[in-house]
C-alpha positions in Angstrom: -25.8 2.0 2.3 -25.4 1.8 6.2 -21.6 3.3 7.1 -20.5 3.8 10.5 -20.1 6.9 11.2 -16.7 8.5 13.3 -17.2 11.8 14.8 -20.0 14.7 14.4 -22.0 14.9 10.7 -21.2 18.7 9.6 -24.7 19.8 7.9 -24.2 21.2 4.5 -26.2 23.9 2.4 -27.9 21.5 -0.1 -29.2 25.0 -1.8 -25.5 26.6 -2.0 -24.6 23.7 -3.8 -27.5 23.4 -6.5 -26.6 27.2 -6.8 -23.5 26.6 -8.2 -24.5 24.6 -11.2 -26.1 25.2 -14.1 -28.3 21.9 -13.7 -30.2 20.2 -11.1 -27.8 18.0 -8.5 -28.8 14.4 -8.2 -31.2 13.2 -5.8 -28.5 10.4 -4.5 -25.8 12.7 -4.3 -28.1 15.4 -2.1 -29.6 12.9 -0.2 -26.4 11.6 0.8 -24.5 14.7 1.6 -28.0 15.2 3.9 -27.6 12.0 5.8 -23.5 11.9 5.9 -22.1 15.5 4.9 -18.8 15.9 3.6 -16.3 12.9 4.9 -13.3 10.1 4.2 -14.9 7.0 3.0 -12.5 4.3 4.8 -12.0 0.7 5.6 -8.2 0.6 7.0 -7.3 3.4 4.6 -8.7 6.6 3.5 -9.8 5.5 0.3 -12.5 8.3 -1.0 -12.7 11.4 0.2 -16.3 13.3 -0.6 -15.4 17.1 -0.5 -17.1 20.5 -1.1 -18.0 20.9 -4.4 -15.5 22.7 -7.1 -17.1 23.8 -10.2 -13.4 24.9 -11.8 -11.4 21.8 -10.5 -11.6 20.1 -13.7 -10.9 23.6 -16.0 -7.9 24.4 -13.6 -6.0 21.5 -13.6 -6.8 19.3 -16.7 -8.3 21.5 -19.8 -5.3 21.4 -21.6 -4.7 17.5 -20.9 -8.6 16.7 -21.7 -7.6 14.2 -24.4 -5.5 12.1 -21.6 -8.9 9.8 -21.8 -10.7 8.6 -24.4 -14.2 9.7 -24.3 -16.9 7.5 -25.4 -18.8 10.2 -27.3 -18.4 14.9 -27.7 -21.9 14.2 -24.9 -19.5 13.0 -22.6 -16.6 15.4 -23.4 -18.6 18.0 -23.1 -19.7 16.9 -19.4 -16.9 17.2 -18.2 -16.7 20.6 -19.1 -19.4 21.2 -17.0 -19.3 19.4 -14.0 -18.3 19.8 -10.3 -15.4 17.7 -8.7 -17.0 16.1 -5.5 -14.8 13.4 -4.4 -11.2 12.2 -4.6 -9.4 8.8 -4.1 -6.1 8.5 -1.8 -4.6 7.2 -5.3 -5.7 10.3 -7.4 -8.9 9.4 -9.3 -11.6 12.5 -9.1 -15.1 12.1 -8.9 -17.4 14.5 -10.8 -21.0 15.3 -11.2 -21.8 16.2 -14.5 -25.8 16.8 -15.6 -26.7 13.2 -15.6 -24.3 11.2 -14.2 -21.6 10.6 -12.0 -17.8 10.3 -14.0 -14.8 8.9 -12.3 -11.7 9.9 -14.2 -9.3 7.1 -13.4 -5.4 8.0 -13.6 -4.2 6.0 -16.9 -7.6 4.7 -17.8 -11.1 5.3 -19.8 -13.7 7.4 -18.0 -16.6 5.4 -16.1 -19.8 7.0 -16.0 -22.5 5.5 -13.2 -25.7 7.0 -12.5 -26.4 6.9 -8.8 -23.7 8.1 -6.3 -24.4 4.6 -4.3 -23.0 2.8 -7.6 -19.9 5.3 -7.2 -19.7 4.5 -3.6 -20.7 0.3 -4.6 -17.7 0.9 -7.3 -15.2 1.6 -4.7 -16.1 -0.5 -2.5 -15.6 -3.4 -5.0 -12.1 -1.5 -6.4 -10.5 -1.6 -2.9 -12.0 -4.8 -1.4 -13.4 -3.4 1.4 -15.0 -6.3 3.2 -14.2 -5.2 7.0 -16.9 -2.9 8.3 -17.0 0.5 6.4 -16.2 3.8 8.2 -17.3 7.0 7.3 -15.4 10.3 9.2 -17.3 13.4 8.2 -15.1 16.9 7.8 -15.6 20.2 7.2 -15.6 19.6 3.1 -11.5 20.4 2.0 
């Protein structure tokens, strides 16, 4: 994927964030964050927003509304349970990584598991229409 990139790439601890989990982070993800860092995916408007990682994101604010979705299968379920949040959408979807694949938990809709973090990136770029020339405005991770 070739973004354009507004302002100054922050490098990120790849290792601090493989610490945190429990599994081994995917290659795409990593090798993004490495080329990018944290940022706002953008067009015209913010549309994703690729933050620090937060292992308790998901166990904070939606445990006891887990069964909001319908999950394909307990495997995927389960996931969720131990994942990281690592993006966010300027309409309120959240992007997690779970041990083998990426899950976007759409407001009012099923979950969609991909398995690269290009298809998440692909996946929004379809959502939103984004045909202009694609920004991408690195930030300190928040």
């Amino acid at each position: 994927m070739n973004l354009e990139i507004i302002g100054e790439k922050i490098n990120i601890d790849i290792d601090n964030i493989s610490n945190v989990m429990d599994f081994e982070v995917s290659t795409s993800y990593v090798q993004f964050i490495k080329e990018y860092g944290y940022g706002v995916l953008s067009e015209k408007v913010e549309y994703l927003n690729v933050i620090s990682p937060d292992k308790d994101f998901f166990e904070n604010n939606f445990i006891n509304d887990i069964d909001l979705w319908e999950w394909k299968n307990s495997q995927q379920k389960d996931a969720i349970l131990d994942s990281m949040l690592i993006a966010h959408t300027f309409d309120g979807e959240h992007v997690y990584l779970t041990n083998h694949s990426f899950m976007i938990l759409p407001r009012f809709n099923d979950p969609i598991e991909l398995a690269t973090f290009d298809e998440v990136l692909q996946y929004y770029i379809g959502v939103y229409d984004m045909k202009e020339t694609i920004f991408y405005k690195p930030h300190q991770g928040y």
